[in-house]
C-alpha positions as YAML, in Angstrom:
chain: A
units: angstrom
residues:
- id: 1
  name: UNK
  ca: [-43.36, 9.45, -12.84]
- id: 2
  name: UNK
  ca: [-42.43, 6.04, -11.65]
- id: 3
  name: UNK
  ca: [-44.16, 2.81, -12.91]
- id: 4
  name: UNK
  ca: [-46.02, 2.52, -10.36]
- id: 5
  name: UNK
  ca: [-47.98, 5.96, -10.18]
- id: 6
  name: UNK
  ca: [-50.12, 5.30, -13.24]
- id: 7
  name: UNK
  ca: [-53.51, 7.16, -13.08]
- id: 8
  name: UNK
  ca: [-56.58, 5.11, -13.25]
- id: 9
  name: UNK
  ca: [-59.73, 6.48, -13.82]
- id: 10
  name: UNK
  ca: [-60.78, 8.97, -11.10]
- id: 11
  name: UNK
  ca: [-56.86, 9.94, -10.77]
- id: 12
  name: UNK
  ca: [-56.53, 6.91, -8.25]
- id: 13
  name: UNK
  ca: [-52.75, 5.09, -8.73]
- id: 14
  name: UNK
  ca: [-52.68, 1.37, -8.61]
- id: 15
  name: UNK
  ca: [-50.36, 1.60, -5.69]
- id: 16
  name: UNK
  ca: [-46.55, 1.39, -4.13]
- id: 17
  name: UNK
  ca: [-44.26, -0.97, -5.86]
- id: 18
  name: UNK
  ca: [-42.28, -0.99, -3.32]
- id: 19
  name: UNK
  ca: [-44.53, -1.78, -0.26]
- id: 20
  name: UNK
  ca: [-45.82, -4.95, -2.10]
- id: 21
  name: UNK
  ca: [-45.13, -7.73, 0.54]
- id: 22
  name: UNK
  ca: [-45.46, -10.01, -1.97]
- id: 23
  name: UNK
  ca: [-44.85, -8.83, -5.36]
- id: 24
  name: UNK
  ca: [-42.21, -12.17, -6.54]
- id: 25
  name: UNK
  ca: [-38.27, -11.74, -6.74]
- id: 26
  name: UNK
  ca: [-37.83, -11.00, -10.90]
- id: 27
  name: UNK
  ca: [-34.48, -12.02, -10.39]
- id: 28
  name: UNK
  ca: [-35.45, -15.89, -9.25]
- id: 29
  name: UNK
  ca: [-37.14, -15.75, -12.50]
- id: 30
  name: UNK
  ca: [-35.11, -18.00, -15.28]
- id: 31
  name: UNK
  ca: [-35.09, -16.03, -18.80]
- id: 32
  name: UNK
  ca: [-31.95, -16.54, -20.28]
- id: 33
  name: UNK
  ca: [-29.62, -13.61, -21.25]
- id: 34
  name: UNK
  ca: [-30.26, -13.39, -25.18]
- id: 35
  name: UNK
  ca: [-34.04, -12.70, -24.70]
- id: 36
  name: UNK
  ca: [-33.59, -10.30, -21.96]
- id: 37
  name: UNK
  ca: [-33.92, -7.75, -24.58]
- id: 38
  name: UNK
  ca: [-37.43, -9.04, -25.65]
- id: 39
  name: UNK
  ca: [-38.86, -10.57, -22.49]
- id: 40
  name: UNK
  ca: [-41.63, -8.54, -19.85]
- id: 41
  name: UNK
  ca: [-38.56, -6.53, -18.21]
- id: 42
  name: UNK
  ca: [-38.58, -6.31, -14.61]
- id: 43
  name: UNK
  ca: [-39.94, -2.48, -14.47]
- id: 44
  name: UNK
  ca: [-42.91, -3.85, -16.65]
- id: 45
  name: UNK
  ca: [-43.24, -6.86, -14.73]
- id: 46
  name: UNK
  ca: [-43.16, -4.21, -11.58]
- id: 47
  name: UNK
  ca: [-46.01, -2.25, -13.45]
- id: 48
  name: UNK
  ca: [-48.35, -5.12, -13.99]
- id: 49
  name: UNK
  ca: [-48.40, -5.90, -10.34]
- id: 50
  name: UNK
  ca: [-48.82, -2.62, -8.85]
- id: 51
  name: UNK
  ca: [-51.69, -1.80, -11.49]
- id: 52
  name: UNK
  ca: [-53.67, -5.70, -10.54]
- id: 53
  name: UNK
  ca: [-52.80, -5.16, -7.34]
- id: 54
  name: UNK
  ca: [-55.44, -2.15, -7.50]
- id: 55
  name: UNK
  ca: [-57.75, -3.47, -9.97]
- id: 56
  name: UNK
  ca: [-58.87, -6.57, -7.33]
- id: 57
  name: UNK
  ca: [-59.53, -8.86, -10.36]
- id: 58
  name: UNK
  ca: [-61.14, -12.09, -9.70]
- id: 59
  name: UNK
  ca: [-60.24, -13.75, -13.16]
- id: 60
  name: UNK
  ca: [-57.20, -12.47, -15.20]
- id: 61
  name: UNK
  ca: [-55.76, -13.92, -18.71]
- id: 62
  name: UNK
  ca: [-52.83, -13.30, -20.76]
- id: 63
  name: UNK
  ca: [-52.23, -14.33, -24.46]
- id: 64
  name: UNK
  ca: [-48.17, -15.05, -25.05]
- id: 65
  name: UNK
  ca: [-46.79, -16.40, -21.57]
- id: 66
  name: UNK
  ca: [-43.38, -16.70, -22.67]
- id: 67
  name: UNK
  ca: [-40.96, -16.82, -19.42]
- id: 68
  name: UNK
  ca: [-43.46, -16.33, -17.24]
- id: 69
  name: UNK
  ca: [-42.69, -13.09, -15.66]
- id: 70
  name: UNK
  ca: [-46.32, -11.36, -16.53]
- id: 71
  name: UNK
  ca: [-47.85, -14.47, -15.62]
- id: 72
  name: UNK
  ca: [-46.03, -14.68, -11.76]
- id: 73
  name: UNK
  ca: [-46.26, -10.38, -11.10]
- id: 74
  name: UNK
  ca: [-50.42, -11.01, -12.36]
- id: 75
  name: UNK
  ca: [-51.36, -14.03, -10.12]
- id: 76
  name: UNK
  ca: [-49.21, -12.68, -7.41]
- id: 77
  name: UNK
  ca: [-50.94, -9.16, -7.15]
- id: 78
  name: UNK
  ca: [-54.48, -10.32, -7.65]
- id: 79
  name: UNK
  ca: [-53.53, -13.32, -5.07]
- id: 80
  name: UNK
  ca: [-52.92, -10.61, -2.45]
- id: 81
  name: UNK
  ca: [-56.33, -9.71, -3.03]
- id: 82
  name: UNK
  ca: [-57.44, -13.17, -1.29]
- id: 83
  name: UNK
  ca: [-60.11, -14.26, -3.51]
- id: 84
  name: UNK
  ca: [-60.59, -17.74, -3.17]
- id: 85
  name: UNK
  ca: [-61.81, -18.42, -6.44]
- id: 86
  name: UNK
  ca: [-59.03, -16.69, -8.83]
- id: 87
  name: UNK
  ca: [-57.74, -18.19, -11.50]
- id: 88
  name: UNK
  ca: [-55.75, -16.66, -14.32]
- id: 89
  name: UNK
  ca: [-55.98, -18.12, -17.94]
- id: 90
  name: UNK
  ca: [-52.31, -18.68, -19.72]
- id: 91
  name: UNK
  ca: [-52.06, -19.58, -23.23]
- id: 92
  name: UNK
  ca: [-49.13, -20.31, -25.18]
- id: 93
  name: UNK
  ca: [-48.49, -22.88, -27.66]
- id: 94
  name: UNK
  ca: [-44.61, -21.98, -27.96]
- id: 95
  name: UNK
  ca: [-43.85, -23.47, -24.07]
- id: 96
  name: UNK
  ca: [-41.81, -25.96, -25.67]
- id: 97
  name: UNK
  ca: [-39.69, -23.52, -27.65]
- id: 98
  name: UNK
  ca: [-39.16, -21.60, -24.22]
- id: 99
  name: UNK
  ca: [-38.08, -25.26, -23.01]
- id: 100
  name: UNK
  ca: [-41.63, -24.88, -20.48]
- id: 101
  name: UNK
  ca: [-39.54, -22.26, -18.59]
- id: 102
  name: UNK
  ca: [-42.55, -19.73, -18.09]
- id: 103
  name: UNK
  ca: [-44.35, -22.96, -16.18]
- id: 104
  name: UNK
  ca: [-41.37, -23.77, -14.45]
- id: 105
  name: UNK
  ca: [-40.82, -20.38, -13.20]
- id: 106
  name: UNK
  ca: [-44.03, -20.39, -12.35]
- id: 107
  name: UNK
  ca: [-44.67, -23.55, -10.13]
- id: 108
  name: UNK
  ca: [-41.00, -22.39, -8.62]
- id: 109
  name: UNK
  ca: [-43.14, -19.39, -7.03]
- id: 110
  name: UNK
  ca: [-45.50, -22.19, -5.93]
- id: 111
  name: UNK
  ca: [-48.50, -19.84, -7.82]
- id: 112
  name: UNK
  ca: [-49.14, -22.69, -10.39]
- id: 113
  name: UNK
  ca: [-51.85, -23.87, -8.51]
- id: 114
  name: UNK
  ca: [-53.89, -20.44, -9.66]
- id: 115
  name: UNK
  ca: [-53.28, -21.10, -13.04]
- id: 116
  name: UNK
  ca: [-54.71, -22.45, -16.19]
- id: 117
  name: UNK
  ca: [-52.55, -23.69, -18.79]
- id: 118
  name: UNK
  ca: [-54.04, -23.64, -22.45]
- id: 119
  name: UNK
  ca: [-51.38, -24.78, -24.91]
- id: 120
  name: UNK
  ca: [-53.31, -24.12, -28.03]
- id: 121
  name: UNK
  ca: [-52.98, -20.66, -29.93]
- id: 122
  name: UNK
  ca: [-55.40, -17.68, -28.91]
- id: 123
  name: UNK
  ca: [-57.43, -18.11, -32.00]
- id: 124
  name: UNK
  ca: [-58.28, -21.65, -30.69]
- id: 125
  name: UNK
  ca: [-58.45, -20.97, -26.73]
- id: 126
  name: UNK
  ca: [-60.49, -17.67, -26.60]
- id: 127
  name: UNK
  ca: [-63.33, -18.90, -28.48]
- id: 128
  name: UNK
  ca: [-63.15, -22.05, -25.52]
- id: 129
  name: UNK
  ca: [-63.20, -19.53, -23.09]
- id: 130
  name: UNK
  ca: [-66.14, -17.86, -24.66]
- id: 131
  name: UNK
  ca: [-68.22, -20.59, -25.17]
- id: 132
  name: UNK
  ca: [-67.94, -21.68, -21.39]
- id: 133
  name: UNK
  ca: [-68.95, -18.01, -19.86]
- id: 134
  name: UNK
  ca: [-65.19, -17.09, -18.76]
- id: 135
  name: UNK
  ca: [-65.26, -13.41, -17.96]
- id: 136
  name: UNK
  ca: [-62.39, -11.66, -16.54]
- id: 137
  name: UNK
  ca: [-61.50, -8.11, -15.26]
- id: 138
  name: UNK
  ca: [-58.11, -7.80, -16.84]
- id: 139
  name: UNK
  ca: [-56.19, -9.30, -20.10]
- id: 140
  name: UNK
  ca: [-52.44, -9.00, -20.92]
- id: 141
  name: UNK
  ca: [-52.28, -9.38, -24.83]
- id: 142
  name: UNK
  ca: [-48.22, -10.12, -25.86]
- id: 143
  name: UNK
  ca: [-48.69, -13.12, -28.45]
- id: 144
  name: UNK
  ca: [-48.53, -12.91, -32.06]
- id: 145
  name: UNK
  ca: [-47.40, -9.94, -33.06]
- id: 146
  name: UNK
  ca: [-48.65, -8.92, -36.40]
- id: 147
  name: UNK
  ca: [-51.33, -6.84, -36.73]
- id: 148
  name: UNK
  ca: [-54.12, -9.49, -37.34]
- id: 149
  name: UNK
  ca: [-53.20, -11.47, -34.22]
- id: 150
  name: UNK
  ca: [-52.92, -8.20, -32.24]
- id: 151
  name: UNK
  ca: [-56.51, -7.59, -33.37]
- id: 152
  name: UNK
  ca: [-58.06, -10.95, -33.00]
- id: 153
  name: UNK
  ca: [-56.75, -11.49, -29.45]
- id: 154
  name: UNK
  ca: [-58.09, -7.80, -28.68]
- id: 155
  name: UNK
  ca: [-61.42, -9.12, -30.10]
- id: 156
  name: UNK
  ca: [-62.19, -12.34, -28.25]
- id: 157
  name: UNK
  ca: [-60.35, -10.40, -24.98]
- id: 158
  name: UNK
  ca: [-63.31, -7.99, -25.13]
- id: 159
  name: UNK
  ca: [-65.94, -10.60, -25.34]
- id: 160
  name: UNK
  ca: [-64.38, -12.00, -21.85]
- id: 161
  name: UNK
  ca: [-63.86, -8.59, -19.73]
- id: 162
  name: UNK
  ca: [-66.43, -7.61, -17.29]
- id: 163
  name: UNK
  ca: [-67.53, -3.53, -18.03]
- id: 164
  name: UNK
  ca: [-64.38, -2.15, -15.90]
- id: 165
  name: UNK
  ca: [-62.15, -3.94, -16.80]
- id: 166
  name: UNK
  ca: [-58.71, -3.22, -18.74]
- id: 167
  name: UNK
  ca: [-57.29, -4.70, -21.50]
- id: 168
  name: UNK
  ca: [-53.21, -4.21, -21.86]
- id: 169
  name: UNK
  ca: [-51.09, -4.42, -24.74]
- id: 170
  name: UNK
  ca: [-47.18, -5.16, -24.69]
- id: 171
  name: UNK
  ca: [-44.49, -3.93, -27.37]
- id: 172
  name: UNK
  ca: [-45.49, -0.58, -27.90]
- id: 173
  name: UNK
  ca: [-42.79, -0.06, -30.15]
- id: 174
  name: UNK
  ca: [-44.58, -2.64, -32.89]
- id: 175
  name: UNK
  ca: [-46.31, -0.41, -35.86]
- id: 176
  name: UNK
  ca: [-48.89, -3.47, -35.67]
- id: 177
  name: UNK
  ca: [-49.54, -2.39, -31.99]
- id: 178
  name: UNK
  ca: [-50.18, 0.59, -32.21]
- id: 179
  name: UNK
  ca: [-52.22, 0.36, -35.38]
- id: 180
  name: UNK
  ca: [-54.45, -1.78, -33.16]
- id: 181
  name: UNK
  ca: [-54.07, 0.54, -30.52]
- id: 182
  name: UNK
  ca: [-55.37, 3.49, -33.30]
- id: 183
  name: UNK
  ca: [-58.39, 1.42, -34.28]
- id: 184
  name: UNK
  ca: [-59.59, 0.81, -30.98]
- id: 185
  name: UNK
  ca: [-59.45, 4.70, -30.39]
- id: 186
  name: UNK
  ca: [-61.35, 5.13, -33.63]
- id: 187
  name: UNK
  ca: [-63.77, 2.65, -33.41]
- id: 188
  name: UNK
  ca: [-64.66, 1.28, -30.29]
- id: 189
  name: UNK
  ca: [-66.30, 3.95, -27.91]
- id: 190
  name: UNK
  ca: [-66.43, 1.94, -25.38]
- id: 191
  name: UNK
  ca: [-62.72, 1.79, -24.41]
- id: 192
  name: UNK
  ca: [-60.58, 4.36, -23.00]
- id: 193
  name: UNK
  ca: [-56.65, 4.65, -23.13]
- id: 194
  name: UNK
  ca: [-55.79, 4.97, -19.78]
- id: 195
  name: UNK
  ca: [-52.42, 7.41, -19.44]
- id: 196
  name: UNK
  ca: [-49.24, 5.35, -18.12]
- id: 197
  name: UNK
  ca: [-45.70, 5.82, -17.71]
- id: 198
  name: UNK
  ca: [-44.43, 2.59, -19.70]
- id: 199
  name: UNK
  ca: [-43.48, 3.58, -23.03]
- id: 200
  name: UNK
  ca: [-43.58, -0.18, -24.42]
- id: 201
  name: UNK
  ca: [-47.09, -0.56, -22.84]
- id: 202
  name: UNK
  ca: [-51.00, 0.01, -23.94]
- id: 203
  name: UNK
  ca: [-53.44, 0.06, -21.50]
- id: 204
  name: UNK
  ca: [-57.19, 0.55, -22.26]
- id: 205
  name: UNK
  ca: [-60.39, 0.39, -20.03]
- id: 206
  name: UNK
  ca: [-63.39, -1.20, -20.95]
- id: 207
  name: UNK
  ca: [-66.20, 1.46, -20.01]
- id: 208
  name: UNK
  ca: [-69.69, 0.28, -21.48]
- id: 209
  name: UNK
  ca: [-71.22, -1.82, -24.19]
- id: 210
  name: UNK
  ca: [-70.33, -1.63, -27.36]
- id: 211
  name: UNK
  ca: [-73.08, -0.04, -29.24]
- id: 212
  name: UNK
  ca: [-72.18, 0.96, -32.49]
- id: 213
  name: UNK
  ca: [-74.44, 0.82, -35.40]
- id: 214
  name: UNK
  ca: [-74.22, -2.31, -37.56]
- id: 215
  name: UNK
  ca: [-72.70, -0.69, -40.58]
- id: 216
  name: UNK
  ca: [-70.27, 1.69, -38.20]
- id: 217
  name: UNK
  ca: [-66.63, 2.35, -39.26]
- id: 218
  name: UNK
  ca: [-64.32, 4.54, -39.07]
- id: 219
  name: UNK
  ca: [-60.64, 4.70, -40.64]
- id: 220
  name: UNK
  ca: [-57.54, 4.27, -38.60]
- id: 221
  name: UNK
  ca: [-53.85, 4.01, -38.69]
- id: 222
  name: UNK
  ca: [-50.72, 5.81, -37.20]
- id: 223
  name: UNK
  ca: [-47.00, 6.93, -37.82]
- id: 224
  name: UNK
  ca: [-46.45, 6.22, -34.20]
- id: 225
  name: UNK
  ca: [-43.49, 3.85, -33.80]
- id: 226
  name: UNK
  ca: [-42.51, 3.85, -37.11]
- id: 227
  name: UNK
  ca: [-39.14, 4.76, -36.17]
- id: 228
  name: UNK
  ca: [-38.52, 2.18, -33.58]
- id: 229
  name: UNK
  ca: [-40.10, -0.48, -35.35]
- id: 230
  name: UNK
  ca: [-37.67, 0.17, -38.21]
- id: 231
  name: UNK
  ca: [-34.59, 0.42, -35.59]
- id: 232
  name: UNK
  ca: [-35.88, -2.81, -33.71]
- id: 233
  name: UNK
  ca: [-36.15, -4.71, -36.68]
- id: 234
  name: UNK
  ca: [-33.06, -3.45, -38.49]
- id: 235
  name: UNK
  ca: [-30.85, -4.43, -35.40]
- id: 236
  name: UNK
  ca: [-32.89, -7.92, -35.18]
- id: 237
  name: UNK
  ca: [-32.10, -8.52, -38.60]
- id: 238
  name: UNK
  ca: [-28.55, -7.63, -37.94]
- id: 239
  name: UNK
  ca: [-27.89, -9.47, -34.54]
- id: 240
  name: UNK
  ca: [-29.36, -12.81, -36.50]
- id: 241
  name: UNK
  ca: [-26.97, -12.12, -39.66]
- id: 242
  name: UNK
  ca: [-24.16, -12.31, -37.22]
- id: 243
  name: UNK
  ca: [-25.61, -15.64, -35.69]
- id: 244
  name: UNK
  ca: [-25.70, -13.70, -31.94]
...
């Protein structure tokens, strides 16, 4: 199954990669060669777009913008869409670290016009958004990456997304993903995982209310990924020992 055949609910596929007119050039996109490895790759990127490209959105927001390559494939497919009003919400406090290449990259594509900026950390911006009656039909979570931040950003995300919407999660191969992943299956019966193809990729659909009793919980956790996240994080260890 190609990337761009996942099933949404109702066995409908978010559409052709490869007859997007104007799905961006990931190769115009500036990420420089060491974080290759750890950036949205170009058959995620790919992914994204064919799967917003579907979902019609008329808000989106991602937490963790990085190089900008979720953030261009996201506006881009909802922007085909033609809603006048779109706007998708891009935090990231790091920008600087990344030397502001995601916003360069971009306002390169010309789709910085679509987009607001938040420079402050999730646990600072979502709440904003909350308190000014944001809603949105799809979230990209790929910011902090221990569990807690996983789980916060999940949180507020659900508190913005319109019933029908989806919520994706990046870096699969993190334990503290897919620990999130597991409580979310658990606990919230109002989500469902949605079956993809992308192995480093979560995706879950919002499908009611959440209307579990005030003292409701139930136990989660998972051995998935405990293999790569040991791997990963040996060879990270290892590449940063040898100063490459």
């Amino acid at each position: 199954m190609k990337p761009s055949d996942a099933l949404l609910p109702g066995g409908q596929s978010p559409g052709t990669v490869e007859a997007a007119a104007s799905m961006p050039d990931y190769g115009a996109l500036e990420i420089p060669a060491r974080d290759q490895g750890t950036a949205v790759s170009r058959a995620e990127a790919e992914f994204m777009y064919a799967l917003v490209a579907r979902l019609k959105p008329k808000a989106t927001l991602e937490v963790g913008m990085g190089y900008g390559a979720s953030a261009a494939f996201i506006i881009s497919a909802a922007r085909a869409t033609q809603y006048t009003q779109y706007t998708h919400f891009a935090m990231d406090p790091m920008q600087s670290d990344y030397h502001d290449l995601g916003l360069r990259n971009v306002a390169k594509l010309g789709l910085d016009g679509f987009m607001r900026f938040m420079p402050e950390y999730s646990h600072v911006a979502l709440p904003k958004l909350c308190v000014e009656g944001v809603k949105v039909d799809f979230a990209f979570i790929d910011g902090g990456h221990r569990f807690d931040d996983i789980f916060l950003d999940f949180y507020y995300a659900e508190l913005l997304l319109n019933e029908g919407g989806h919520i994706l999660l990046h870096d699969a191969w993190m334990r503290s993903t897919q620990t999130v992943a597991s409580w979310v299956r658990k606990n919230k019966a109002n989500f469902e995982q949605v079956p993809i193809p992308m192995k480093n990729l979560i995706l879950f659909r919002k499908r009611g209310v959440d209307d579990r009793a005030w003292n409701h919980f139930r136990g989660f956790g998972t051995w998935k990924s405990l293999a790569s996240h040991s791997w990963n994080t040996l060879k990270r260890r290892l590449r940063a020992a040898s100063g490459r």
